[in-house]
N, C-alpha and C positions, 0 to 999 in steps of 0.2 A: 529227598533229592528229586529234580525233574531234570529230565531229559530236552538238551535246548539242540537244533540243531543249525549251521551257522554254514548254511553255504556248501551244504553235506558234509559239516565237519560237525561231531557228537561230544557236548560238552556236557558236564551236570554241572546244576548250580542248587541252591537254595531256594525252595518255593519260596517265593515275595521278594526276588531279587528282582531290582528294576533294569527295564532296556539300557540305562546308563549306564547300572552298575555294569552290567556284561560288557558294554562299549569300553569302560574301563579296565577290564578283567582283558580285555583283547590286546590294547597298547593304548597307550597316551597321546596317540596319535589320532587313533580314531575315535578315541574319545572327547576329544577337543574338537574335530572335526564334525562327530553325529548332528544332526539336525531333529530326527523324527523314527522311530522305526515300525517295522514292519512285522505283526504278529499273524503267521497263517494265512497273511498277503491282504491284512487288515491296517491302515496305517494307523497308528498309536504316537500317544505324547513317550517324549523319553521317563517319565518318571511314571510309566504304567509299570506295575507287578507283574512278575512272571508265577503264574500258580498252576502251570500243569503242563506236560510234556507238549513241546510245537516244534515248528520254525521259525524261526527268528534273522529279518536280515534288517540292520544298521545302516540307516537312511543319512546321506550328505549332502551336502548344496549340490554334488554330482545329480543326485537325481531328481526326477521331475518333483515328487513328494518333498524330499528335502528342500528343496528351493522356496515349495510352496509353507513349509512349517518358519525358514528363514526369515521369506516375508512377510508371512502375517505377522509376528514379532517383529519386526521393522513396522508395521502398521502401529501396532500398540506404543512402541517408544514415540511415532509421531503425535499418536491421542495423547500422553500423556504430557510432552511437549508442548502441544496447543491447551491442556490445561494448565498448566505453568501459566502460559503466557494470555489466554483466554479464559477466566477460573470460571466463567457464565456460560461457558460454550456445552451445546447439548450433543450429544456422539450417537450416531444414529450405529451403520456398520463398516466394517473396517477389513474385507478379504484381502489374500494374495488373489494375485489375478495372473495373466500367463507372462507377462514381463511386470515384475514389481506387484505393489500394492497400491490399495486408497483408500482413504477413512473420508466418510461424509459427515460434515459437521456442520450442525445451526449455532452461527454467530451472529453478535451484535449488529456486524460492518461487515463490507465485501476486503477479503484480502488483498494485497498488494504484493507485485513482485518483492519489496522489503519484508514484509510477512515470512513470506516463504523461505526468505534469507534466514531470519530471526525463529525459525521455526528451527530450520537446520542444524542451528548453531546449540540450539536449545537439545536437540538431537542426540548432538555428540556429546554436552555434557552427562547426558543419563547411560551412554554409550561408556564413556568414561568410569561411570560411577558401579559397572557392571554388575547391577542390581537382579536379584536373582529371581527367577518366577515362577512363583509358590501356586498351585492349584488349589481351588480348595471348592463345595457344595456345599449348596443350600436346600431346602425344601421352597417350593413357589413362592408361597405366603411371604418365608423370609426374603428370598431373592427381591419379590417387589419390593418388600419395605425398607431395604438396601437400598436401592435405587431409586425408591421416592425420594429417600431422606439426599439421594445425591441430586434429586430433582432433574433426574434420565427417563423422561416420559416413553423415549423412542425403547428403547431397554426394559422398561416396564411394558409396552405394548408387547415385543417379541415374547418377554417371561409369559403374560398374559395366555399368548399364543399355546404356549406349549405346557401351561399348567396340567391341562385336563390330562394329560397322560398318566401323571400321578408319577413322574420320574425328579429325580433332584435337576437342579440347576448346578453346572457348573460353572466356575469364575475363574480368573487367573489374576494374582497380586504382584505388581512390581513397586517398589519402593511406596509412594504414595498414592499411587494411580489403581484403583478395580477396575475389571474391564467383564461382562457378562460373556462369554466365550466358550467353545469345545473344543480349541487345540487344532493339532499340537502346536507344538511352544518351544523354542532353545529352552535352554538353561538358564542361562543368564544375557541379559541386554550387550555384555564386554562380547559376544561372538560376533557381533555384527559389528566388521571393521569398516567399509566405506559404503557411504548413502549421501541419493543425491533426490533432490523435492523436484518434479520435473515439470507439473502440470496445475492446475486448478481449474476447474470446470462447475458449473452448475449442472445440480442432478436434483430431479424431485423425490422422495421419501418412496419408494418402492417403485420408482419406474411410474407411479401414479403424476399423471397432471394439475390432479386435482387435489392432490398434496402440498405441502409445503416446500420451496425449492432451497437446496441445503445445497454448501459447497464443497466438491469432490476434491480433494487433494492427493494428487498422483504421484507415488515414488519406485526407486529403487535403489537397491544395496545389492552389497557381494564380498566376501569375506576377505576380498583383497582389492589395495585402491587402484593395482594396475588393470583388474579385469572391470571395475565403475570407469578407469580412462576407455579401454576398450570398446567397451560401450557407448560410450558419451559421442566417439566418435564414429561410430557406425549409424546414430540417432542423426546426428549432423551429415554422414552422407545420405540417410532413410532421405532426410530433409529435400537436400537435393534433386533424388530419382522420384519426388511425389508424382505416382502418374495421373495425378486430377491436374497439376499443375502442367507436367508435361504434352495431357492428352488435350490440352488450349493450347498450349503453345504451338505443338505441332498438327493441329486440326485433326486430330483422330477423333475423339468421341467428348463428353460432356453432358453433364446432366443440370438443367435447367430448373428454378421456382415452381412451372408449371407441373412438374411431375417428378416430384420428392423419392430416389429410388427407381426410376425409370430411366435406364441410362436415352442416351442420342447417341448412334454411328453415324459420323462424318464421312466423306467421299473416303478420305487417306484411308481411315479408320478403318471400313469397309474391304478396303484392298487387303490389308492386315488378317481380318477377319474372315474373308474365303480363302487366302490364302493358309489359314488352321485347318477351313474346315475340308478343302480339299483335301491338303495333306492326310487328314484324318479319316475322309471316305476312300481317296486310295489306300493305306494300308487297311483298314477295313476288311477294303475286298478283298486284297489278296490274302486276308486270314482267314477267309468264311463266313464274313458278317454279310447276313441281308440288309437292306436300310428301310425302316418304316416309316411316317408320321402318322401321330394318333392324334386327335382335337385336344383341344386348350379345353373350352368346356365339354363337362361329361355327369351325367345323374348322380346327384345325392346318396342314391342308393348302391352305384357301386364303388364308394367310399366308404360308407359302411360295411358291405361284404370286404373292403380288402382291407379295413382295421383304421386306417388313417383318420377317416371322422372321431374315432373316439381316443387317437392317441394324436392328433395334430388339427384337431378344427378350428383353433383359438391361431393360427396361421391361414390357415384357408380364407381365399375369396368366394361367397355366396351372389346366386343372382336366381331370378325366378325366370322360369319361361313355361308359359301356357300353363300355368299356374302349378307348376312341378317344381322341385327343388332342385339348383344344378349347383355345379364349382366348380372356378378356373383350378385347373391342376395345378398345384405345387410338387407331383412328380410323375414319372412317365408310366411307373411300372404297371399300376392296375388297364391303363390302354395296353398296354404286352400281353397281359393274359388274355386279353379278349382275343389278340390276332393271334396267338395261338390255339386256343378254342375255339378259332372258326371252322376247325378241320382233325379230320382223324389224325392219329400220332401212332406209327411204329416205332420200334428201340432199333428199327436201320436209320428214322429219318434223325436220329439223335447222334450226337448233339447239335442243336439247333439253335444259331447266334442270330439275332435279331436284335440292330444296331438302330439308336434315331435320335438324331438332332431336336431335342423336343423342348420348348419353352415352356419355363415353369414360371407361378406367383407363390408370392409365399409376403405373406403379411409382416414385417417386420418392424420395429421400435422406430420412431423419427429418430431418436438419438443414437440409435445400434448403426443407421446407414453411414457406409463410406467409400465414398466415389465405385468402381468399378468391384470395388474389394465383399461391400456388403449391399447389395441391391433388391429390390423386390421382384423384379422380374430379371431370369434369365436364361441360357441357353445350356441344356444338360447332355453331355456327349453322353448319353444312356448306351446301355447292352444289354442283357437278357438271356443267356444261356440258359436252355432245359435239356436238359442231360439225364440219364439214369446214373444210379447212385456208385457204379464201376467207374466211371468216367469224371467223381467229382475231381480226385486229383490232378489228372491229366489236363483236366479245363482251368481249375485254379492256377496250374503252373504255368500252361500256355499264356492267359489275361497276363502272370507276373511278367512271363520274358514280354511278353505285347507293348505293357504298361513303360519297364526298362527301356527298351528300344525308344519310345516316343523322348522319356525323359533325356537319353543320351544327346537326343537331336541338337537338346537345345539347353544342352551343358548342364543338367543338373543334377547332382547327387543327390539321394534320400536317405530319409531312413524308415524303418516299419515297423508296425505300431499292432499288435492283437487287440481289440476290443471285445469285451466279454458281453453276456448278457446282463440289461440294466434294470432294476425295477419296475419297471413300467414295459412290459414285454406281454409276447403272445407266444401259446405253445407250449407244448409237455416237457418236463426236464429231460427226459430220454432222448427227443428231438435237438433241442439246445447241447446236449452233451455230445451229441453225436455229429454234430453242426459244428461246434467248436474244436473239438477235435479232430475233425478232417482239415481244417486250414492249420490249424496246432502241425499235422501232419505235414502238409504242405509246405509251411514255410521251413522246417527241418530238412524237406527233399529239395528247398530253393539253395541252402547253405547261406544266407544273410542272415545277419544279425536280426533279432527282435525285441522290444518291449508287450510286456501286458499291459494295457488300461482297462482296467477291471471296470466293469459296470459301464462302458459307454457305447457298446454294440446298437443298432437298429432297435427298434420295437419286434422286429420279425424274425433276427439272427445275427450271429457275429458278422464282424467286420475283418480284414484288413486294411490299414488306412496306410497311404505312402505320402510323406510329410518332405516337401520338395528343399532344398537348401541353396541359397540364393547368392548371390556373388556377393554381397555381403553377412553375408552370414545368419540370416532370418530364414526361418521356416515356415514352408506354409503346408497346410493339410488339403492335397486334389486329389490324386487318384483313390480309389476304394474297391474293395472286393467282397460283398455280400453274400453270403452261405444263406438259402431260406427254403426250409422245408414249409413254413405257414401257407404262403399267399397258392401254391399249387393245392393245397387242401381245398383252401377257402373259396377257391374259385370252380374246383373239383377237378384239376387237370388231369389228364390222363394218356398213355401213348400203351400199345397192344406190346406185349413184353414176346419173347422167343416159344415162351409156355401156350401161348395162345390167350393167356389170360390178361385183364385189365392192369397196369400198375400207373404208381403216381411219381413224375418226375419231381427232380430237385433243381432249385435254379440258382442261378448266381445273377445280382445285378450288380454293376460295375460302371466306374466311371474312369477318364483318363484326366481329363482335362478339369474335371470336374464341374468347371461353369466356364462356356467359352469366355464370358465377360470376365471374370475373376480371375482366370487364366492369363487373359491380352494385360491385366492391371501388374498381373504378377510378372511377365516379360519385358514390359514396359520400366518395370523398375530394378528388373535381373538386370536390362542392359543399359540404362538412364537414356530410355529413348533412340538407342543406336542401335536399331536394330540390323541383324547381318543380313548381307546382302540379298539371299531369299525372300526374306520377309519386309525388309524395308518397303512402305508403299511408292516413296520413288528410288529408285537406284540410283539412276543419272542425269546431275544437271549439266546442261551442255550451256556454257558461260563466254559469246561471245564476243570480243573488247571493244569493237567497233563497229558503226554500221555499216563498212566494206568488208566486213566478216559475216556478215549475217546472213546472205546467199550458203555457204559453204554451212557454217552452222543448221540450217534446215537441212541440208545436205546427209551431215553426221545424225542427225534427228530423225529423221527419218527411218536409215539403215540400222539407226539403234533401237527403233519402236519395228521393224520389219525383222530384227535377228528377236524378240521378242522381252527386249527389257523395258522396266517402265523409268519415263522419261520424263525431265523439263526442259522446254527450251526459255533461259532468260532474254530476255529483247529489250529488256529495258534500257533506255536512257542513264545508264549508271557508270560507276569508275567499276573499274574489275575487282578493287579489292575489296568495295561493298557487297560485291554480290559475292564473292567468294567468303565472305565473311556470314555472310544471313545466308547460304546455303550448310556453313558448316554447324550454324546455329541450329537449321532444321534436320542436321543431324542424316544429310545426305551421305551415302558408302564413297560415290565417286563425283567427281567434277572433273567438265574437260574442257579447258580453258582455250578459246579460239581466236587467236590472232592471225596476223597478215604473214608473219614467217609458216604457221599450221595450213595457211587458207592455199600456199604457194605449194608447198611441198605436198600436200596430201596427208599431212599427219596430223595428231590429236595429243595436245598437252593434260596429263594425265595428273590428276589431284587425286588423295585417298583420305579421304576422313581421317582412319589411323594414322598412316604410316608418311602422310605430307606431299612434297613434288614426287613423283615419281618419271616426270624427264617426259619425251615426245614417245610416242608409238605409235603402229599404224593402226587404223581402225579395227580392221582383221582380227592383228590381234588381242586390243583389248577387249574386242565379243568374245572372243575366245577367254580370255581369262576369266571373265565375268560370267557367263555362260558356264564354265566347270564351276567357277562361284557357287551359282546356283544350282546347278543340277547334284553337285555332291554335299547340299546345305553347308557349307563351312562355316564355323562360328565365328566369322570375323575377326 
């Protein structure tokens, strides 16, 4: 018998009982439910063996894993689908991805919106037919000659790949279809109740150009067809709030042919944009933060010393000067430690926040770019806390309430995320263990909820990551809270401890906004371009009906840009209800509509983007309402 334990609940079972069978053994509920589970916080296929005392927790489409073991299985019924209906067609790969899946495939012909149709339909019958999926391994040798004989060259290159290890190949069999795979996997294809084909794209054979160009077919599924309607429709309002579309329409920012990933701030744009960043060096200061800037470019060699060269140079930008090696920075921290190391350190001058607006490059995919969201260059609300190691909690918790606060401004819930250490890491496990367990610490003393992601911590130290949630319900990953004992090593930092003797601080680097650009993209489509009345780059168009109102309109215009809000005055040659109409389109907070009864009386016809007429008032006091608008940010 082994000892399984399930959530601290201590069950025995039979060595070689599979994850299912236990899901089974639980209730029929959860068993029909399982997706994938979880051995010793290892994800596993459901039909893995249980052969010696663990933990064990039963993965659902609730969880990030489950979702991910759901979709890849929705991927393979699509490949096998397209062989139905393509028997020539070559399957390159086929992931979950973080909404849905896609399989690249070399066909004869380019698909057709009907294709995709006829794929669908093709879908549901193997859906139907709840064809159950068999794992099974081979030795290399046979894996390829499986695969030749299916004449899957892209599947023989990957076998190829990983022969030399001298590990079997696994596969996974549904009804008539192989597929070369590691899982995990449902059960059977009948779990996946609604799927919808959403995309098709070209994508070349490893991200390579100089490959063959295969076409990407994008889906999603979900075990019920009200939460695929859910969907469908938050996709259709995504549509909508696109802020590449929005950020043309309403002249904020735009990125041009000439510089592929290199956004443009427009005037409006701009207003938007010192309006974060103010916001963001005032609360700054009032926390303790200094504000630095370090240079874009900085020597080859201390990227080296701070690790980045040999765990990110395939990102990096190089350029030569006076015949020395340099690189545009793609991050702030190794300029941090210099301006800390320009000077002695006592454990009074600690902790010591050092904040900067610092522009980063960072070399990415033509095909990975997307408007404001994924860029090559951009703006990093960096921090840098060095602290001795009494004060790591107190610091981490302070960033969390810092971080909370900014998010409340501007309505968004999160959630938080642990990232452990990854593979490809710098520093002793005693460092790492004691790194991760201080923020492990931390967020227990914050009381919010957490997830672990195992393995996707920094190269240098865990993470916290605060994953923002959107008014329609998308998340995005900004703020960050980095624990790193490495880089003060590497760099040899040091501050004079109470002993009199030398010690080595610990630092945190930290982000809120995380890319001011990414950030404006992310706002932009929080609010579909309507921004509240703080941020909006104009607030008030002053709309007056005639040219014997236009005197009085300068008038209001004036005392409106003197009480200190930003303003348009329209003067155009136009009917009032065009202009009121293309003022609501650019998504102005107020309109004050100025006729010959307003021009007489001294008052101002009040419009409100939300809430429509709001009837005459006197100047006074609509600065006044507008004016507490702003000063108390209200979220419109």
């Amino acid at each position: 018998m082994i000892h399984v334990s399930l959530k601290g609940d201590l069950r025995d079972y039979e060595s070689g009982t599979t994850v299912a069978e236990v899901a089974k053994s639980i209730g029929a509920g959860l068993y029909k439910a399982a997706c994938a589970g979880k051995i010793d916080g290892k994800t596993v296929d459901l039909r893995t063996p249980l052969n010696g005392d663990c933990s064990l927790e039963i993965l659902t489409f609730d969880d990030a894993e489950g979702k991910r073991a759901y979709w890849h299985t929705t991927s393979h019924i699509m490949a096998q689908a397209v062989k139905h209906l393509f028997p020539e067609a070559g399957f390159a790969i086929g992931p979950a991805i973080e909404n849905g899946f896609y399989y690249d495939f070399d066909l004869p012909r380019t698909l057709t919106p009907e294709d995709l149709t006829a794929i669908e339909a093709e879908m549901k019958k193997i859906i139907k037919q709840n064809l159950p999926l068999e794992r099974f391994e081979l030795d290399p040798d046979e894996a390829i000659e499986l695969m030749e004989k299916e004449n899957q060259i892209y599947k023989v290159e990957l076998i190829r790949e990983h022969s030399g290890k001298g590990e079997k190949i696994s596969f996974y069999r549904q009804g008539d279809y192989v597929d070369l795979c590691a899982g995990p996997h449902l059960m059977t294809t009948g779990q996946v109740k609604a799927v919808k084909l959403t995309n098709c794209t070209g994508a070349y054979w490893r991200a390579d150009k100089n490959n063959k160009m295969l076409q990407r077919v994008y889906g999603i599924s979900f075990p019920k067809a009200s939460e695929l309607d859910a969907y469908l429709t938050m996709m259709e309002e995504a549509k909508k709030r696109d802020h590449r579309k929005l950020g043309r329409d309403l002249d904020l920012f735009d990125i041009y042919d000439e510089g592929p990933g290199f956004p443009f701030f427009l005037p409006k744009g701009m207003v938007l944009r010192n309006l974060l960043e103010n916001f963001w060096r005032e609360e700054h200061a009032k926390h303790g933060y200094q504000e630095i800037r370090t240079p874009i470019i900085l020597s080859k060699d201390l990227w080296l010393r701070s690790g980045h060269w040999d765990h990110y140079k395939d990102n990096m930008y190089t350029t030569k000067i006076d015949d020395g090696d340099y690189c545009i920075k793609p991050m702030n921290c190794p300029g941090g430690m210099l301006v800390y190391k320009r000077k002695l350190h006592s454990y009074r001058d600690l902790p010591e926040r050092v904040a900067e607006l610092g522009l980063v490059h960072r070399h990415e995919l033509s095909g990975a770019l997307h408007g404001l969201m994924r860029v090559r260059c951009f703006t990093q609300d960096d921090a840098h806390i060095f602290m001795t190691p009494e004060q790591i909690e107190s610091e981490i918790l302070g960033v969390m309430d810092l971080i909370d606060s900014f998010y409340k401004v501007f309505g968004f819930e999160y959630n938080l995320e642990l990232s452990t250490r990854p593979k490809d890491s710098m520093g002793t496990d005693e460092q790492w263990n004691m790194a991760t367990d201080a923020l492990i610490h931390a967020l227990k003393a914050n009381g919010k909820l957490y997830v672990v992601n195992e393995g996707d911590g920094a190269f240098y130290g865990p993470k916290i990551d605060f994953h923002l949630r959107d008014s329609i319900g998308r998340t995005w990953q900004c703020g960050t809270i980095q624990l790193d004992f490495q880089m003060p090593e590497r760099f040899d930092l040091t501050y004079t401890g109470a002993d009199g003797e030398k010690h080595r601080p610990v630092m945190i680097h930290r982000v809120i906004f995380g890319s001011i650009e990414r950030f404006i993209g992310i706002l932009t489509e929080h609010y579909a371009g309507a921004f509240p009345l703080w941020l909006a780059p104009v607030q008030v168009k002053v709309l007056p009906i005639s040219d014997g109102t236009q005197e009085y309109a300068r008038k209001v215009a004036d005392e409106l840009a003197a009480a200190g809000l930003r303003m348009e005055l329209d003067t155009r040659n136009e009917k009032i209800g065009y202009k009121i109409r293309e003022a609501q389109l650019q998504k102005i907070p107020y309109m004050l509509v100025i006729g010959e009864k307003e021009a007489q009386t001294g008052e101002i016809s009040v419009r409100s983007r939300k809430s429509g007429d709001l009837g005459a008032m006197s100047l006074s006091e609509f600065v006044k309402k507008a004016s507490e608008e702003v000063a108390t940010k209200a979220k419109d």
